[in-house]
Structure formats: C-alpha cells, structure tokens
C-alpha positions, 0 to 999 in steps of 0.5 A: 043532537045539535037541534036539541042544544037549540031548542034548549037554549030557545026555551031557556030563554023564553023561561029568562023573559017570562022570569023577567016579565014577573018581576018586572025588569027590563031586559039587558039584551042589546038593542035589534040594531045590534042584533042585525049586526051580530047576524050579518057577522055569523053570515059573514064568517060563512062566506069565505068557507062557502066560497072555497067548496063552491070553488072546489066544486063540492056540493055544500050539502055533503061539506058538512056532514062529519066524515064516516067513522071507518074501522 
C-alpha cells in the first residue's frame, strides 16, 4: 500500500508538469537549493531514531515492521 501512495503522487505530479508545460506556465516549486534542504531535513529527522535501535541493538530492518496483530 505504502508503495502505491507514491507511485501516485509521482504520477500526479508528472500529470501537473505536462499540464504545466501545455499551457505554458513556469512551475512554483522551490528552487534545487531548497529541495536539498528539505531532503537533508526528512534524513535528519531519521537520525535521532536510527540511533536509539542501533544503540538497543535491534536490527533496523525488523524496527519497522508494524507489530503482529494477535487474537
């Protein structure tokens, strides 16, 4: 599921830059300065918890998978 948000969002905005590129109007989105900060922000918001499981010694790779749902 969480694959397909993405994909979606990626094709909507693909289907907003050809729309864009039709009538001819210059895109609002920031420019690649600002992107690089907002990437190096989601990273950094990911070091603090990345930290904490390497710390406890829980592999990261079963950190994230949501927990079992048990009857």
């Amino acid at each position: 599921m969480p694959m397909k948000m993405y994909v979606l969002s990626l094709a909507a905005g693909i289907f907003v830059g050809v729309i864009y590129s039709v009538l001819n109007v210059r895109s609002p989105a920031p420019p690649l300065v600002a992107l690089l900060g907002l990437l190096g922000m989601l990273a950094g918001e990911q070091v603090i918890p990345i930290g904490k499981r390497l710390r406890a010694d829980v592999s990261l790779s079963t950190a994230s998978k949501p927990p079992e749902n048990r009857p």
